[in-house]
C-alpha positions as CSV (number, residue, x, y, z in Angstrom):
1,X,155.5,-105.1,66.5
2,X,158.9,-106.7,66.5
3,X,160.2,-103.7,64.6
4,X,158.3,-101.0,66.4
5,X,160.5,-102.9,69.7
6,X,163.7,-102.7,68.3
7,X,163.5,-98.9,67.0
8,X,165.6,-96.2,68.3
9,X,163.5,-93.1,70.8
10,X,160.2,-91.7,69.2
11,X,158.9,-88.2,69.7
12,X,156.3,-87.8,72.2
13,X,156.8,-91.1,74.3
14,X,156.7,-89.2,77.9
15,X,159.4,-86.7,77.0
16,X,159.1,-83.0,77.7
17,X,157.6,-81.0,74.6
18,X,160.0,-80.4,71.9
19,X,161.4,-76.9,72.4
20,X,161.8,-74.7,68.7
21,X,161.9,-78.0,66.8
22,X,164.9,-79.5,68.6
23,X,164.9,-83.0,69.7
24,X,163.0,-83.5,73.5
25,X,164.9,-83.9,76.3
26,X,166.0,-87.8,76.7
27,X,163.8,-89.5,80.1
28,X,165.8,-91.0,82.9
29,X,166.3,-94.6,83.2
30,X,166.7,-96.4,86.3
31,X,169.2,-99.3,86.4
32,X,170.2,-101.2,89.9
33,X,173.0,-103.7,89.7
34,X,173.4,-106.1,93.3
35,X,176.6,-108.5,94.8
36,X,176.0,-110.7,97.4
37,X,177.8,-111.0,100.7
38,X,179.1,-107.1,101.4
39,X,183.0,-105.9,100.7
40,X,186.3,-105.6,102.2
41,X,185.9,-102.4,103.5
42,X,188.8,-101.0,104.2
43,X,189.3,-102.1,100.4
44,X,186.3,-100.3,98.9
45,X,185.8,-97.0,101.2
46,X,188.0,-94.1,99.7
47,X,190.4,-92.4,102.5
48,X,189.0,-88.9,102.2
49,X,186.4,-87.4,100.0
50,X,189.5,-85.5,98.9
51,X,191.2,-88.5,97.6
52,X,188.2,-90.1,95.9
53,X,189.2,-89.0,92.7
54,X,192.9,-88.9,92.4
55,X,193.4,-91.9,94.5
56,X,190.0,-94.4,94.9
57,X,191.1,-97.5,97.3
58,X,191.3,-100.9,95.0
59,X,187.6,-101.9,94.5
60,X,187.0,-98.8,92.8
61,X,190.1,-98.5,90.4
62,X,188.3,-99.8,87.4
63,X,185.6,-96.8,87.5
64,X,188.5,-94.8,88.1
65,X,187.8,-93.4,84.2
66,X,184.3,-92.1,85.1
67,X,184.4,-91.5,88.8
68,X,183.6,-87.9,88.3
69,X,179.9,-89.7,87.4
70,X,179.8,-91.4,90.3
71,X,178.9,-90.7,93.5
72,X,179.6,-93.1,97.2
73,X,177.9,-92.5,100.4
74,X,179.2,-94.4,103.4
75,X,177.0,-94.1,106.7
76,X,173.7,-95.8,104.3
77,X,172.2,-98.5,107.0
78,X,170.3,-101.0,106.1
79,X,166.9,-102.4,107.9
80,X,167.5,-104.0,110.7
81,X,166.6,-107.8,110.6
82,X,165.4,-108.5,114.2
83,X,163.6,-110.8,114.5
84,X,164.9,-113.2,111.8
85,X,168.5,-112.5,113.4
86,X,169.3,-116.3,112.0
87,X,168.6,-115.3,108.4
88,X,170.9,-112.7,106.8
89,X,171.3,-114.0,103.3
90,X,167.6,-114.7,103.1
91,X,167.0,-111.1,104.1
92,X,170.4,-109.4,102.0
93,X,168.9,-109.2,98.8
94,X,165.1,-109.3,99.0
95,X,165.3,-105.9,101.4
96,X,168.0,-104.6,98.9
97,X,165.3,-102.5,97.2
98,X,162.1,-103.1,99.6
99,X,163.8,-101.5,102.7
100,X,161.7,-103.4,104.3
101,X,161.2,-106.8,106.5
102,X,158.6,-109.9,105.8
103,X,156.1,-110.0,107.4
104,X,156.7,-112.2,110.3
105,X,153.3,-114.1,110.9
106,X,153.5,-115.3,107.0
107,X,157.1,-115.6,106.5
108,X,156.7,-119.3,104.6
109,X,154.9,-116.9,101.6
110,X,156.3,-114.2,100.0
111,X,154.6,-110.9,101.8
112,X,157.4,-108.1,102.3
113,X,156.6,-105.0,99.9
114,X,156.7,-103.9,96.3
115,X,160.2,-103.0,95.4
116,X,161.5,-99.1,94.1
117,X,162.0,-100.6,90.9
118,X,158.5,-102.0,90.5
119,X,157.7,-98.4,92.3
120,X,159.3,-96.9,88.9
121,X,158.3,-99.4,86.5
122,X,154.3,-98.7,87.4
123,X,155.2,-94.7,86.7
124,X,157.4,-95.3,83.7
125,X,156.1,-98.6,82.3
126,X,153.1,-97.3,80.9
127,X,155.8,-95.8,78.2
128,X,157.8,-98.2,77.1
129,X,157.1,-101.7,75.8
130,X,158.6,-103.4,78.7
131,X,157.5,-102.0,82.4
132,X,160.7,-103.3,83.8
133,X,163.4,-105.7,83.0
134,X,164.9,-108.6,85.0
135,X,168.0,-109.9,84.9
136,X,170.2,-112.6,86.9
137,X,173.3,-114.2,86.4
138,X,172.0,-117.2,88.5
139,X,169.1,-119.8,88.1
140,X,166.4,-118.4,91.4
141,X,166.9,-121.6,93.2
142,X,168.4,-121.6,95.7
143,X,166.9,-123.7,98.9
144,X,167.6,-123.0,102.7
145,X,166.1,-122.9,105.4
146,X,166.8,-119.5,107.7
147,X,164.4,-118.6,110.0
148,X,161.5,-120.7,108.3
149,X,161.2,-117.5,105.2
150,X,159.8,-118.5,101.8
151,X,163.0,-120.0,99.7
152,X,162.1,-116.8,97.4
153,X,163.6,-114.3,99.4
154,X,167.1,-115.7,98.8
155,X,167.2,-114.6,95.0
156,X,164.8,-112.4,94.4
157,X,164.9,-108.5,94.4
158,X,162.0,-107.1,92.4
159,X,158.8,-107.5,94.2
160,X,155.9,-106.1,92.0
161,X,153.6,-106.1,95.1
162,X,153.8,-107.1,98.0
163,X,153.2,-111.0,97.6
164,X,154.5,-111.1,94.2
165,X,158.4,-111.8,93.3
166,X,159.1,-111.3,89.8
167,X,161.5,-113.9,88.1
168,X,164.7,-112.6,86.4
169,X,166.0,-114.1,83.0
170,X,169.3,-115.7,82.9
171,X,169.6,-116.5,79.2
172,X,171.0,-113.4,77.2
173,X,168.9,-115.1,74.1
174,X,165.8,-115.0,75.9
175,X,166.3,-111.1,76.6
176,X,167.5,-110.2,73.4
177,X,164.2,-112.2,71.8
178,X,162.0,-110.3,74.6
179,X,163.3,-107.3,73.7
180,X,162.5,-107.3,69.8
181,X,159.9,-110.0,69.9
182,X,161.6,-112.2,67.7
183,X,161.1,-115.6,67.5
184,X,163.3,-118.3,65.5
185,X,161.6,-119.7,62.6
186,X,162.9,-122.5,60.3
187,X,166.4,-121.0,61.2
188,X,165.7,-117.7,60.8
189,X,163.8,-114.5,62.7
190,X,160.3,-113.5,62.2
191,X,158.8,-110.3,64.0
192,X,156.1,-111.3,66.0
193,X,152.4,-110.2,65.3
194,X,150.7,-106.8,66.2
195,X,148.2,-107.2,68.8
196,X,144.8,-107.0,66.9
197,X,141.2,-104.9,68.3
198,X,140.3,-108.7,69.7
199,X,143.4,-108.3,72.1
200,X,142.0,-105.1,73.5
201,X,138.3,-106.4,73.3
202,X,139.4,-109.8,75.9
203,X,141.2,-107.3,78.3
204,X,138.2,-105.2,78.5
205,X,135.7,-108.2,79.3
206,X,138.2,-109.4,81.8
207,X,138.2,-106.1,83.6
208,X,134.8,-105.7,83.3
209,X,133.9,-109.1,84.6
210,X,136.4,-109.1,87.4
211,X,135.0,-106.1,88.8
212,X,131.6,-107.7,89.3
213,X,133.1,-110.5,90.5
214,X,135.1,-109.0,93.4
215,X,132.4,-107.9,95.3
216,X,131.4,-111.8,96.0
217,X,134.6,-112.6,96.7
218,X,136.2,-112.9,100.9
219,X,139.0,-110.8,101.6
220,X,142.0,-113.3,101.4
221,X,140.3,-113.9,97.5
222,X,140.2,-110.3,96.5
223,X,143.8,-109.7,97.5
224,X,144.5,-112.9,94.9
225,X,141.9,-111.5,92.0
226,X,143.7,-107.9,92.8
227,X,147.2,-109.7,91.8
228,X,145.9,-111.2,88.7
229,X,144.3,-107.9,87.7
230,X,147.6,-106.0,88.1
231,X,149.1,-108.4,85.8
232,X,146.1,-108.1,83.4
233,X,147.0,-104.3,83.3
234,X,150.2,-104.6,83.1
235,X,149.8,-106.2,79.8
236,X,146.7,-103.5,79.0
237,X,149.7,-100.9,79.3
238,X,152.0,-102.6,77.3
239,X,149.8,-102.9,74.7
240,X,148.9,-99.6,74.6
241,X,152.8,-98.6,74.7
242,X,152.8,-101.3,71.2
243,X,149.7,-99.2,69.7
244,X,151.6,-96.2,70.2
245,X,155.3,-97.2,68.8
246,X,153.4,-98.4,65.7
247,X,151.6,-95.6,65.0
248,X,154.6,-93.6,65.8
249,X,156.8,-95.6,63.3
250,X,153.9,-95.3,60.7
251,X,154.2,-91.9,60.8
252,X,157.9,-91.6,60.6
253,X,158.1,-93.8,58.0
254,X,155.6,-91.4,55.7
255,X,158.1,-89.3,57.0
256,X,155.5,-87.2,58.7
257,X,156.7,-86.6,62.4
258,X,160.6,-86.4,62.6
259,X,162.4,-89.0,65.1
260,X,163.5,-86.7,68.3
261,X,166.7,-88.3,68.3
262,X,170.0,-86.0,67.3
263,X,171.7,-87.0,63.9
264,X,174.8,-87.2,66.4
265,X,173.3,-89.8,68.4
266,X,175.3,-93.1,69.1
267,X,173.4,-95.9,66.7
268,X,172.1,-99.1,69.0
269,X,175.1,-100.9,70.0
270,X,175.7,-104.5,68.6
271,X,174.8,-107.3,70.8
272,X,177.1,-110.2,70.8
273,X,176.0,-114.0,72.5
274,X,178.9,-115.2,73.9
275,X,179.5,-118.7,73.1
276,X,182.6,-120.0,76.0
277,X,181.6,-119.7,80.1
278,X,183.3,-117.0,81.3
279,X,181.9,-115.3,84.4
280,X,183.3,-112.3,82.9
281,X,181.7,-112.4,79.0
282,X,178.7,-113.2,80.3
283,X,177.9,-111.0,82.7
284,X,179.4,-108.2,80.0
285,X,176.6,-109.4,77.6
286,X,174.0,-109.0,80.0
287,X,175.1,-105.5,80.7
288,X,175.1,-104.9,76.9
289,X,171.8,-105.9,76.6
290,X,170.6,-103.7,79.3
291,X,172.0,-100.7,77.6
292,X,170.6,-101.5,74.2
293,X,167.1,-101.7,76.1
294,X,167.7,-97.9,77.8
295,X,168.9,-97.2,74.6
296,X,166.3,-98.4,72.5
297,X,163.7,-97.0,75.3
298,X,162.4,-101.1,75.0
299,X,162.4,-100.1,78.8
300,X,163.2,-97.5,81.7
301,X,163.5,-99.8,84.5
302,X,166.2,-102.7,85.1
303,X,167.6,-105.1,87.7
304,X,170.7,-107.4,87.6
305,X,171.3,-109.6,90.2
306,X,175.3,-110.1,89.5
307,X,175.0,-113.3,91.6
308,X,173.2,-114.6,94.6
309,X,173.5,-115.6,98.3
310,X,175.4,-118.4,98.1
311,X,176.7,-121.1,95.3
312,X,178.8,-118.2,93.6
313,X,182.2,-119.3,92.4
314,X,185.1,-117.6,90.3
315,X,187.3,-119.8,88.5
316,X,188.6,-116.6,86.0
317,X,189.9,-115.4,89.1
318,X,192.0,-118.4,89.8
319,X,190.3,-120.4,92.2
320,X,187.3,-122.6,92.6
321,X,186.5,-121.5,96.4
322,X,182.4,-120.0,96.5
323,X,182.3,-116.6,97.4
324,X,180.3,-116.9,100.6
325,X,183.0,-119.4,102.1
326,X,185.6,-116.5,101.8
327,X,184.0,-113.9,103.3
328,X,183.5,-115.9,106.7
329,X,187.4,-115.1,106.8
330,X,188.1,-114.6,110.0
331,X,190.5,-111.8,108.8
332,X,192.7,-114.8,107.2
333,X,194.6,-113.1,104.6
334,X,194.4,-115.1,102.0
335,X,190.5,-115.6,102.4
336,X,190.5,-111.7,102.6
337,X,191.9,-111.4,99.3
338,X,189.7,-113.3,97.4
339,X,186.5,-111.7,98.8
340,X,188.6,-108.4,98.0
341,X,189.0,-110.0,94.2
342,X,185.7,-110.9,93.9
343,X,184.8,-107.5,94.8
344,X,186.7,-106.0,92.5
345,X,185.8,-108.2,89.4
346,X,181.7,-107.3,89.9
347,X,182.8,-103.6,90.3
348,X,184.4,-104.4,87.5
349,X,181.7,-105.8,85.5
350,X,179.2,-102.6,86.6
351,X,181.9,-100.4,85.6
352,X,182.0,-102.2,81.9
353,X,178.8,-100.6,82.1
354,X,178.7,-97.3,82.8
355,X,181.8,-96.8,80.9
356,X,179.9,-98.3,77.7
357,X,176.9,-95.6,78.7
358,X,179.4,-92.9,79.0
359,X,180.6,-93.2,75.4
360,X,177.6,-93.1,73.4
361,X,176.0,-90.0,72.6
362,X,172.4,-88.9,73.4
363,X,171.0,-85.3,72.8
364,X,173.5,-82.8,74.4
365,X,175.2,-85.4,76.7
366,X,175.6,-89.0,77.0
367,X,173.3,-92.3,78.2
368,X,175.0,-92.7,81.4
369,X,174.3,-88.4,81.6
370,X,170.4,-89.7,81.4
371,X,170.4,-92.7,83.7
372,X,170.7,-93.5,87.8
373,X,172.7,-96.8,88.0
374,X,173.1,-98.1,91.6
375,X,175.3,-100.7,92.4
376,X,175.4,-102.6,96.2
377,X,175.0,-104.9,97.7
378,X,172.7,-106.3,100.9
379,X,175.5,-106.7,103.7
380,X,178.7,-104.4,104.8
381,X,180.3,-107.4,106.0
382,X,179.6,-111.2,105.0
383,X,182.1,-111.9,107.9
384,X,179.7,-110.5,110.5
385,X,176.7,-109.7,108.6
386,X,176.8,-106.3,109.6
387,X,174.6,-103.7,107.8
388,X,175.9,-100.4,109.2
389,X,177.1,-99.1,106.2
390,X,176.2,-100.4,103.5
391,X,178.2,-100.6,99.8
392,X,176.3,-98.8,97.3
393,X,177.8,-96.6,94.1
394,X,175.6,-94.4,92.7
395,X,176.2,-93.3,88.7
396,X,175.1,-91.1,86.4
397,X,173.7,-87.9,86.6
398,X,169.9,-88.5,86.1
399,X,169.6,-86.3,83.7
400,X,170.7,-83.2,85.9
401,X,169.2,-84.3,88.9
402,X,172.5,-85.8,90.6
403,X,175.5,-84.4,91.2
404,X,178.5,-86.2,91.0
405,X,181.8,-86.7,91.4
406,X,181.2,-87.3,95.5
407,X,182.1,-89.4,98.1
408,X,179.9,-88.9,101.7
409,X,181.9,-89.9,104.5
410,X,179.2,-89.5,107.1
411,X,176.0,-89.8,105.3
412,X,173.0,-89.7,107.7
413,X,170.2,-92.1,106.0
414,X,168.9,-95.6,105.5
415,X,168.5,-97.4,102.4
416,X,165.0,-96.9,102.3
417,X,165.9,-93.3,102.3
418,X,168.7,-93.6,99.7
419,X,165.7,-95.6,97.5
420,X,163.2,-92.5,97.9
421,X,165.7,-90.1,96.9
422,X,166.4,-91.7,93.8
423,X,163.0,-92.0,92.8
424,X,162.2,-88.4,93.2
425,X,165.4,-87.9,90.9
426,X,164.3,-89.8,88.4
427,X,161.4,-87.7,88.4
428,X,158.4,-90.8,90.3
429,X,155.9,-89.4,92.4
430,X,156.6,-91.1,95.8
431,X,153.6,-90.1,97.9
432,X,154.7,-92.4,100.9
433,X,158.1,-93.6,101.7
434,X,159.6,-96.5,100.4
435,X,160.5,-99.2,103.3
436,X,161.7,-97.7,106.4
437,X,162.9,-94.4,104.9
438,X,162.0,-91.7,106.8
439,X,163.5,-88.5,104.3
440,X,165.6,-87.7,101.2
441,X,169.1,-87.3,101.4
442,X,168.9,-83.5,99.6
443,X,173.0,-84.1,99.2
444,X,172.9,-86.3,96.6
445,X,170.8,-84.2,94.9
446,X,172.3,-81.9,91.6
């Protein structure tokens, strides 16, 4: 199994049929990339859409080599928060990709709505080893108090229903184990092994069984039983997407069904643990090992929360001072310029990225041509807390659905709507909207 996990794209796994023996066309990946606190906006809005390209305001100067893959839409408004008015950071990043509000009668439990990447990861998770992947820079502790919500909300963005936050992994080890299923064994790696018939026979009696037992069960137990069961088949699908890497390596090896990747391809990239505790090198690795698992197609579906409300400092940037101190500036200029350098160092780090995804080869194109990356983040203003228009940078072409190289200066739309459109560009049903969207925003569309 643990080399199945760490091979490069089969044929057949939910690609388009193979036209006149040429390799399928590469799936889209979804990759969604959050900061805390909002921006300087006069900082990271372009002048004109005419001067987006040839001259992009500071935040944006270290994308300036792939802006013509990126697209920015200012006028994106994010869900209003009334009536927990007292709690913005609890609220900034657990709405980020639920567009939606907790429910206010059960706000001490997590009970919001399942997130668009969980949305994704339940269409394309069924092909890929892992559903979804979740990734933080920052332990998901954080404790405060803000209008009596569930401490959850605070670090959390991936909700795989409606009561159920999904923890992120902040050890690079960890995800480069989870991704080839290694584990360390008198010093050195072993593969991990394959899931046996008696792995598929247990799921089966437990699906069986819990059927049956539902229909005794009140209605605050069911929604409980219906939880563990969508954990149960999330396993049941991740199995199945084990079976068929293996079989599908079996075959390649007796060199009977030829890999659908081009022999001009970029190899995996190299993934590097960095030993010192730079902000920067760290986040960098993390990135890295979200492009080996699009590359690898380990998965289809990422988050990375860059930081969280609160506790964030930046010592490579030359002082000590945590992040959501400065933005309470006041328009103090020297408060105002390190929110504008902390800005511009996570921009940074998402730009490492996509730049890294723009170089390697896939098919016709390139990775980054096959992905939707969105990076944001959950306020326009920490100084205010204002949500009007919120930050987000859209990259990558999804595959031909997108088209870039645009900045929208008066985009009509909320995030939920901005959420729905990129689902239906990466090609997920979406029979109801997602959060308080209400359309698609047909301009992003290619």
């Amino acid at each position: 199994m643990g080399v199945s996990l760490g091979l490069p794209l089969l044929d057949t796994m939910g690609w388009a049929d193979t036209p006149n023996g040429k390799a399928s066309k590469p799936p889209v990946r979804l990759g969604f990339m959050y900061m805390p606190h909002g921006v300087i906006m006069d900082q990271f809005w372009p002048a004109t859409a005419e001067s987006f390209l040839s001259s992009p305001p500071p935040a944006l100067q270290s994308l300036r080599p792939v802006l013509d893959q990126c697209v920015l839409m200012k006028g994106i408004s994010g869900v209003p928060i009334s009536p927990f008015n007292g709690a913005p950071h609890a609220l900034e990043l657990s709405t980020w990709l639920t567009a939606m509000l907790p429910a206010a009668a059960k706000r001490h439990e997590i009970n919001i709505a399942i997130s668009a990447d969980q949305i994704a990861a339940n269409h394309l998770g069924a092909f890929t080893a892992l559903p979804s992947l979740e990734l933080a820079t920052m332990p998901q502790t954080w404790k405060e108090n803000q209008e009596g919500l569930n401490e959850g909300y605070y670090s959390h963005c991936s909700f795989r229903s409606p009561t159920q936050a999904l923890p992120a992994e902040v050890n690079p080890r960890n995800v480069l184990n989870r991704l080839f299923s290694k584990q360390e064994q008198g010093g050195g790696t072993r593969a991990s092994s394959p899931l046996g018939a008696l792995d598929r026979s247990l799921l089966d009696i437990v699906l069986s069984g819990a059927k049956d037992l539902r229909r005794t069960l009140p209605v605050s137990d069911q929604r409980k039983l219906d939880e563990y069961l969508d954990s149960v088949r999330s396993v049941e699908r991740r199995i199945a997407a084990i079976e068929f890497r293996q079989k599908e390596a079996a075959l390649e090896k007796a060199g009977l069904r030829p890999s659908n990747r081009h022999a001009s391809d970029s190899a995996p990239i190299e993934v590097r643990i960095p030993e010192g505790d730079k902000r920067s090198e760290y986040m960098q690795v993390m990135c890295d090992l979200n492009i080996l698992a699009f590359q690898t197609d380990t998965t289809r579906v990422s988050t990375y929360i860059g930081s969280t409300p609160n506790g964030a400092s930046y010592p490579e940037l030359g002082f000590n001072d945590q992040h959501h101190s400065n933005t309470h500036h006041n328009n103090e200029a020297e408060k105002v310029r390190k929110v504008a350098l902390i800005t511009e160092f996570n921009i940074a780090q998402f730009a490492y990225m996509v730049k890294k995804m723009a170089a390697l080869r896939e098919a016709d194109g390139t990775l980054l041509d096959n992905c939707i990356m969105m990076w944001g983040s959950g306020l326009e203003d920490g100084n205010k807390h204002t949500r009007e228009n919120l930050p987000f940078i859209i990259a990558g072409k999804g595959g031909g659905s997108i088209r870039t190289g645009r900045f929208f200066a008066d985009t009509k739309g909320n995030q939920g709507d901005l959420l729905t459109t990129l689902l239906a560009c990466a090609g997920i049903p979406v029979d109801r909207p997602v959060g308080i969207a209400t359309k698609q925003i047909e301009g992003l569309k290619g």
